[in-house]
C-alpha positions as CSV (number, residue, x, y, z in Angstrom):
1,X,0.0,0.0,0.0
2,X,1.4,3.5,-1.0
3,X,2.3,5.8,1.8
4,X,-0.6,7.8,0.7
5,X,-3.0,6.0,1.2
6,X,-2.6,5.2,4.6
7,X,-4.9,6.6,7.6
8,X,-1.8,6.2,10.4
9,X,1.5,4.5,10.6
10,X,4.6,4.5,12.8
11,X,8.5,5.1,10.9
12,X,10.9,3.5,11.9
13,X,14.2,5.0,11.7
14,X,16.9,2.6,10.6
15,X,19.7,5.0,11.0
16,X,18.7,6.5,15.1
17,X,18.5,3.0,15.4
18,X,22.3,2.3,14.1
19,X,23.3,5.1,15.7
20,X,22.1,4.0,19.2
21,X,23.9,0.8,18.7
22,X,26.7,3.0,17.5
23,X,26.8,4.8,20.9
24,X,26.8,1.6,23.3
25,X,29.6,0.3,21.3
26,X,31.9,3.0,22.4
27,X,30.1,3.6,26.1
28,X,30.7,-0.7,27.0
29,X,34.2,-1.7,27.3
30,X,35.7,-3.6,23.9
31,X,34.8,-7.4,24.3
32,X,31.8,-6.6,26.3
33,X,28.4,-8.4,24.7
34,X,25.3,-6.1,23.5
35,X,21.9,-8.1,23.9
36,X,19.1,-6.2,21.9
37,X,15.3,-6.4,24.0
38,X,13.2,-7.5,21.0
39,X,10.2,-8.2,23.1
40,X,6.9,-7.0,23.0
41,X,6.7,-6.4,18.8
42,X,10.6,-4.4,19.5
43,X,9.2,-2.1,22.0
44,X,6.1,-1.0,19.6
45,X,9.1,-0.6,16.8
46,X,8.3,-3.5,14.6
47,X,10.2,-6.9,15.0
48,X,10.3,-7.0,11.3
49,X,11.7,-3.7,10.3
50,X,13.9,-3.5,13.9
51,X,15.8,-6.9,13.7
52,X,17.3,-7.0,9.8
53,X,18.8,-3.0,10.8
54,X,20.6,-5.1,14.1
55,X,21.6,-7.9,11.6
56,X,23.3,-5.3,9.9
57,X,24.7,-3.5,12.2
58,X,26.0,-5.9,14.3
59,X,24.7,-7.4,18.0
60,X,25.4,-10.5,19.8
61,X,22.2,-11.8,21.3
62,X,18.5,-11.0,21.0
63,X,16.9,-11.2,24.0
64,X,12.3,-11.7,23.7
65,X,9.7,-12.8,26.6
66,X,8.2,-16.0,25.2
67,X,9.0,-19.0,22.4
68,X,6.5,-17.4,19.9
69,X,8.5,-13.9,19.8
70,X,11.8,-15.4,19.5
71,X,10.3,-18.1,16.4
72,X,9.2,-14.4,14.8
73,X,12.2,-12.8,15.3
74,X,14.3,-16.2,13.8
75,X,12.2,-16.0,11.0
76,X,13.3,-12.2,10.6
77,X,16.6,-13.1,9.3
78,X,17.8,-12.9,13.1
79,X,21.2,-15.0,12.9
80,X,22.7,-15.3,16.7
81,X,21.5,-16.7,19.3
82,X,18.2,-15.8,20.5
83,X,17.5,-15.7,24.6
84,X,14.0,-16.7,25.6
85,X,13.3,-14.8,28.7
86,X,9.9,-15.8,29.8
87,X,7.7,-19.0,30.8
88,X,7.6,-21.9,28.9
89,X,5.2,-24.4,28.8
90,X,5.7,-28.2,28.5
91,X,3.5,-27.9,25.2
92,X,6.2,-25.2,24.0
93,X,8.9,-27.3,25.0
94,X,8.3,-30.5,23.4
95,X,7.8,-28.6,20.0
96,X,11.5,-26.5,20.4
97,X,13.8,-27.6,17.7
98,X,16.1,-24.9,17.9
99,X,19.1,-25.3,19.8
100,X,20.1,-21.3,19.4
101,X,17.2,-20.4,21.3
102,X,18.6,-19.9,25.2
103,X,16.7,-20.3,27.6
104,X,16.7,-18.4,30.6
105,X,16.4,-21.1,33.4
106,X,14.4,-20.1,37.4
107,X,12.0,-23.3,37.2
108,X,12.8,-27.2,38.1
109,X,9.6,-28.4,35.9
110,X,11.2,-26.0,32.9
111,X,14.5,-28.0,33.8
112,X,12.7,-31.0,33.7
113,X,10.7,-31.1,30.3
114,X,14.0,-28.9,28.4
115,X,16.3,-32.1,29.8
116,X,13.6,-34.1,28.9
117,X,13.7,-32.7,25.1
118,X,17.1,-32.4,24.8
119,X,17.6,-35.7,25.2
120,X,15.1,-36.2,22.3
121,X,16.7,-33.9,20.0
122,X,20.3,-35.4,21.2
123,X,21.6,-31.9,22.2
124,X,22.5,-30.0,25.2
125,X,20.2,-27.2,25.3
126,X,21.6,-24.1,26.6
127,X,20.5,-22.5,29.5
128,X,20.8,-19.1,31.7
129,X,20.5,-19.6,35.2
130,X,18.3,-16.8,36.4
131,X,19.2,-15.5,40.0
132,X,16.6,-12.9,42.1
133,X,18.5,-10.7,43.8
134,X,15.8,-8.3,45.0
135,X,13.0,-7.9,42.3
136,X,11.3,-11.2,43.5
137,X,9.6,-12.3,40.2
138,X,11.3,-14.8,38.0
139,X,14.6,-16.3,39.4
140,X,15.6,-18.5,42.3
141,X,17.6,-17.2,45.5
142,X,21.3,-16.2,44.9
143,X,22.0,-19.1,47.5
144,X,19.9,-21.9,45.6
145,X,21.7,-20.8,42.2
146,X,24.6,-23.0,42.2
147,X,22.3,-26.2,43.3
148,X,19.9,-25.2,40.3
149,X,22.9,-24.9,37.8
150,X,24.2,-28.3,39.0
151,X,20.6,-30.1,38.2
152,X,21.2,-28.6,34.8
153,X,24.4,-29.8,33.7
154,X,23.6,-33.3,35.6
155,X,20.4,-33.1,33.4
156,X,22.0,-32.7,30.2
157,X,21.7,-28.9,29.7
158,X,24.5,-26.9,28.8
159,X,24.8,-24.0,31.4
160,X,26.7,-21.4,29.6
161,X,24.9,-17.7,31.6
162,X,24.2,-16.3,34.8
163,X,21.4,-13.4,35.0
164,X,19.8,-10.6,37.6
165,X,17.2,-8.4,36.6
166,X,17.7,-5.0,39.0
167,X,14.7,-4.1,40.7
168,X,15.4,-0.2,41.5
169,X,18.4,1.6,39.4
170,X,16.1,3.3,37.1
171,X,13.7,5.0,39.0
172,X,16.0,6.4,41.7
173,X,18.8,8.8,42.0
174,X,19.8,6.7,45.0
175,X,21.4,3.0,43.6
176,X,22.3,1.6,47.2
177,X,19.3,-1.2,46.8
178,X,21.0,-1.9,42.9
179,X,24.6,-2.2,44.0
180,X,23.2,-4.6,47.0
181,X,21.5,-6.9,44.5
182,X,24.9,-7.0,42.4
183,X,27.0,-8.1,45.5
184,X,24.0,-10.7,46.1
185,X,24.7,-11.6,42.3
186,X,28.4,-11.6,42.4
187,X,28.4,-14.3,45.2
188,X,26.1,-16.2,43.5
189,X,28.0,-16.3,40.1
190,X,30.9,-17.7,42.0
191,X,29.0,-20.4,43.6
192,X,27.8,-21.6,40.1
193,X,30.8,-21.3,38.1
194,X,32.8,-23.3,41.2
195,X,29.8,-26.1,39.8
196,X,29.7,-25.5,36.4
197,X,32.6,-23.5,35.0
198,X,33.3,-20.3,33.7
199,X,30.3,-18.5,32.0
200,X,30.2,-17.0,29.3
201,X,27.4,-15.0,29.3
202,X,26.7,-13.2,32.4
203,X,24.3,-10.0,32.2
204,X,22.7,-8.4,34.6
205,X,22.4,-4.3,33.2
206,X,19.7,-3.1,31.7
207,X,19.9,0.2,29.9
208,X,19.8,2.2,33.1
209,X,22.7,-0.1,34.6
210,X,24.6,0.0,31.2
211,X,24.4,3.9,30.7
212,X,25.5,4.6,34.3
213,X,27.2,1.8,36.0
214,X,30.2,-0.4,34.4
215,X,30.5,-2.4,37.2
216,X,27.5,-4.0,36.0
217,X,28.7,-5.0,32.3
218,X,29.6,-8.5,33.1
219,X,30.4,-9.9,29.6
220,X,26.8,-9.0,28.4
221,X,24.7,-6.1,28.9
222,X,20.7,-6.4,28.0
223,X,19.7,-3.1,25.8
224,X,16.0,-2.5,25.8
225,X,14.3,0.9,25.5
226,X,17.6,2.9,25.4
227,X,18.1,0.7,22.0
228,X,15.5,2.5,20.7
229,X,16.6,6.0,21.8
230,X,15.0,6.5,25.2
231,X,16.4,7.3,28.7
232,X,14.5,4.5,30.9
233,X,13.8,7.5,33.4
234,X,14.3,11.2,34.5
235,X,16.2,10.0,37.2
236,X,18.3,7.7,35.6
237,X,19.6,11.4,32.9
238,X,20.0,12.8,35.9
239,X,21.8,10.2,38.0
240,X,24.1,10.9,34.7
241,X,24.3,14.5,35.3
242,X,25.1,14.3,38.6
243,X,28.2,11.9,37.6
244,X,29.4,13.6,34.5
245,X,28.3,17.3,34.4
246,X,26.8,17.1,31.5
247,X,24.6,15.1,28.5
248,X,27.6,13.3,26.6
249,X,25.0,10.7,25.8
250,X,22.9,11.3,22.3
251,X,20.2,9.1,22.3
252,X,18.2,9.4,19.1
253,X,14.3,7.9,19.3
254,X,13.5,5.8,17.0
255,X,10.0,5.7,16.3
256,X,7.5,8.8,15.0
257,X,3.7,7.9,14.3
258,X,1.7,9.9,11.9
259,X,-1.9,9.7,11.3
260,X,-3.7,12.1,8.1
261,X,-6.7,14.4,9.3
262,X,-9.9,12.5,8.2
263,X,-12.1,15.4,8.7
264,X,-12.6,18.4,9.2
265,X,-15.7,20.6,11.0
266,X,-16.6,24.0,12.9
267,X,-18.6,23.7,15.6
268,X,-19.8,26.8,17.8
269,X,-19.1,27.7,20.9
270,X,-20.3,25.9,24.2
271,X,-21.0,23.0,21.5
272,X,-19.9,19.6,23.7
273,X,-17.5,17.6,21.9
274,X,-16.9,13.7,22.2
275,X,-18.3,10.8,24.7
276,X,-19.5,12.2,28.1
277,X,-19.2,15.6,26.9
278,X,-15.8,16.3,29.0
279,X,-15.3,19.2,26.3
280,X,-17.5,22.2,25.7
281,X,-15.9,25.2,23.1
282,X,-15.3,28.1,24.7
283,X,-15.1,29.7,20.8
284,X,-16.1,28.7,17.6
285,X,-13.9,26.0,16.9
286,X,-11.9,24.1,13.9
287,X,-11.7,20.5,14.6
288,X,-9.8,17.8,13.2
289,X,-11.0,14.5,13.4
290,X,-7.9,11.7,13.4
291,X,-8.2,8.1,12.8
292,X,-6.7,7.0,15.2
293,X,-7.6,5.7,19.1
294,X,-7.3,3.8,22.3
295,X,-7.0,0.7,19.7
296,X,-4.6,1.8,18.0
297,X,-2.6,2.4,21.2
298,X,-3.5,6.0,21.7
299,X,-4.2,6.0,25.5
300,X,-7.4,7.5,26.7
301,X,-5.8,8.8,29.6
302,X,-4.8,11.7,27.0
303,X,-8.4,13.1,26.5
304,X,-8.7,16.6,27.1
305,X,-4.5,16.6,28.1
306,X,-2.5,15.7,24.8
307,X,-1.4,17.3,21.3
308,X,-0.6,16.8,18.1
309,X,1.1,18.4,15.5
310,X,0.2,19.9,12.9
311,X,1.9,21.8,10.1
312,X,4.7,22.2,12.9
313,X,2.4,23.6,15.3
314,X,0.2,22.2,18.5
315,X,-3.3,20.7,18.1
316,X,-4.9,20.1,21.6
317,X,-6.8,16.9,22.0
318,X,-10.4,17.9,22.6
319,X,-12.8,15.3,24.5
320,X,-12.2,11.8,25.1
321,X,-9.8,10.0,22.8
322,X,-12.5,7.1,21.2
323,X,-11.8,3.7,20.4
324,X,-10.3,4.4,17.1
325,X,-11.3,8.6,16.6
326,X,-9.6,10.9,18.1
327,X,-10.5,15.1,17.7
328,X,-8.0,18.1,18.2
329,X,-8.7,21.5,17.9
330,X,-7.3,23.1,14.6
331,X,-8.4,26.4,14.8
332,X,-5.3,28.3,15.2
333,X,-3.3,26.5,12.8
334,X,-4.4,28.2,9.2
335,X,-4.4,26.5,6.3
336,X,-5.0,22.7,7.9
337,X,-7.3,20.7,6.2
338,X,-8.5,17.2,5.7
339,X,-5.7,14.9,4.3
340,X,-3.3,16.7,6.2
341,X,-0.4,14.4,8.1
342,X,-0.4,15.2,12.0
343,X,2.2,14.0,14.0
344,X,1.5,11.8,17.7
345,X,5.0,11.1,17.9
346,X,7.9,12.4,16.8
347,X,9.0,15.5,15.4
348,X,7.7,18.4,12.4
349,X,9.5,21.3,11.7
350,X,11.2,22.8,15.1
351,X,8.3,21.0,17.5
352,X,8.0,17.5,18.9
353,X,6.4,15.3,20.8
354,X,8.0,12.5,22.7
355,X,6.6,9.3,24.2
356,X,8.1,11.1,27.5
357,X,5.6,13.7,27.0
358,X,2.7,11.1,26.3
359,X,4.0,9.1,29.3
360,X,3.3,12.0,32.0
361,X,0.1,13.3,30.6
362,X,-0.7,9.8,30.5
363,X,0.2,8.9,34.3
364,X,2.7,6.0,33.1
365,X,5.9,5.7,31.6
366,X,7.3,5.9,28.0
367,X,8.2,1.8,27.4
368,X,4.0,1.6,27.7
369,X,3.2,4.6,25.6
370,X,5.7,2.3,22.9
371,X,5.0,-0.6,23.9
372,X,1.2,-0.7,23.6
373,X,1.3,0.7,19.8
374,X,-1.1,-1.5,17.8
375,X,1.0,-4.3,15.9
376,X,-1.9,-3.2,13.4
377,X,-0.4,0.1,12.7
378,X,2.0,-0.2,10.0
379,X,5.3,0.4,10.4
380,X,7.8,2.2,7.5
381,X,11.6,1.7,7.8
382,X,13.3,4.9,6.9
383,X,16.5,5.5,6.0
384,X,18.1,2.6,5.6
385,X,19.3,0.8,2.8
């Protein structure tokens, strides 16, 4: 379908995307791992349009949440190994036929039916052993890591990482509770590899811990939404100002989403506009009526607090965002009319909006404003060969 005649779609920018690899590549020492988050459709970003830029560019591991994301990302050209983070089922296990796919290991009955399967297949399927440190969701105790890794290897399985997950380094200017957690994970590391041998993958940084902290490198770092040009928090730019006096880090976001004016109307003043009337004109008004909605991953939470842009300028949402309609007040912007591209996300001429800005209007944070983008929308790689 021609750009055209599309209603709404996301771009995808191949080169902020490059470029963000670009940056970790000289922030991480040489040597040290880069394990791209591909989970949840690439952040909102498109697994298809996302991984065949990281094949190009260059990254060691892809890291997804469950054993359908990583068979979509394989079958998106994806050629290292892929690390499946999440629960699997003994129904998902007894159909795996892919050695490459790592598992990230916190469960005996996961042990279990992956030994079980391995020794179906006739290979030693490689596993992560998944320590909680402090977040207490998926992992076992740092002092039952070592046992867990020895059922592993005396199962079959090929233990070849260690993993954390912090629980508080993002959302804080004060780390103490994240350096705790990595002593808790440095002891348990050298329990298992007195078991099982050197490791050699060991991760436990996020994007927060891998922008701020090298003492949490490892051999592996885990890049999620700073991959695709986001700081994970206010607090984590400023724990960076506080350490080096200034920005020195150039994140460039990847995603903009667009959507074309589908109509547009005057309505007089104290006219009510949308569901509930939330919305009544103070002035005759210019309204522009979006395709887009909640459904399309548009929260409602923005009704009566967002913008959009158009022809460089601010449109304020007016009314409750619908299920798939959303209206914005035109009136000061001359010359806009139906057809007309407005911008959600992203930039147009010197203004921009930024899931940052959608995040705080919204009451949540910027990897759900992503995130939750309709795998409907369509996505357009940019800039890329």
């Amino acid at each position: 379908m021609r750009g055209e005649s599309r209603t709404t779609w996301c771009e995808v920018s191949g080169a902020h995307l490059a470029h963000n690899v670009s940056l970790f590549r000289q922030l991480l020492p040489p040597g040290t791992g880069l394990a791209a988050v591909v989970k949840a459709n690439a952040y909102g970003h498109g697994v298809a349009h996302v991984v065949p830029v990281l094949e190009d560019v260059g990254v060691d591991m892809y890291a997804v949440h469950s054993l359908p994301e990583a068979m979509e990302v394989r079958s998106c050209g994806a050629a290292k190994p892929i690390l499946i983070m999440g629960y699997l089922t003994p129904g998902q296990i007894a159909h795996m036929t892919d050695p490459t796919m790592h598992v990230l290991l916190s469960s005996r009955h996961v042990l279990e039916n992956l030994a079980a399967r391995s020794a179906e297949l006739g290979v030693s399927w490689p596993v992560h052993i998944k320590v909680d440190t402090g977040t207490h969701r998926q992992g076992v105790p740092p002092e039952e890591a070592a046992e867990l890794a020895k059922k592993a290897k005396n199962a079959g399985l090929s233990v070849v990482g260690v993993a954390t997950h912090f629980a508080n380094i993002e959302d804080t200017t004060d780390h103490s509770y994240a350096f705790a957690q990595l002593r808790r994970f440095r002891e348990a590391l050298h329990l298992v590899e007195q078991v099982v041998g050197p490791m050699p993958f060991v991760h436990a940084a996020c994007s927060a811990a891998a922008l701020l902290f090298r003492e949490t490198d490892f051999s592996m770092v885990r890049l999620g939404i700073s991959l695709y040009g986001h700081w994970p928090s206010r607090e984590t730019y400023l724990s960076w100002l506080l350490a080096h006096g200034r920005d020195g880090i150039a994140l460039k976001p990847v995603l903009s989403w667009r959507a074309r004016i589908g109509q547009v109307k005057t309505v007089g003043a104290r006219e009510p506009i949308g569901y509930g009337l939330s919305y009544r004109t103070t002035r005759v008004t210019k309204l522009a009526v979006l395709p887009v909605g909640y459904a399309e991953g548009y929260p409602r939470a923005l009704s009566n607090r967002a913008s959009v842009l158009v022809k460089g300028r601010r449109a304020p949402v007016l009314g409750r965002v619908c299920m798939n309609i959303t209206m914005v007040d035109i009136t000061d912007i001359p010359g806009a009319d139906e057809g007309d591209v407005a911008t959600l996300i992203g930039a147009d001429s010197d203004e921009k909006i930024t899931a940052e800005e959608l995040a705080e209007l919204a009451g949540t944070i910027n990897y759900e404003i992503l995130a939750r983008l309709s795998p409907q929308l369509p996505r357009l790689l940019t800039d890329w060969p």
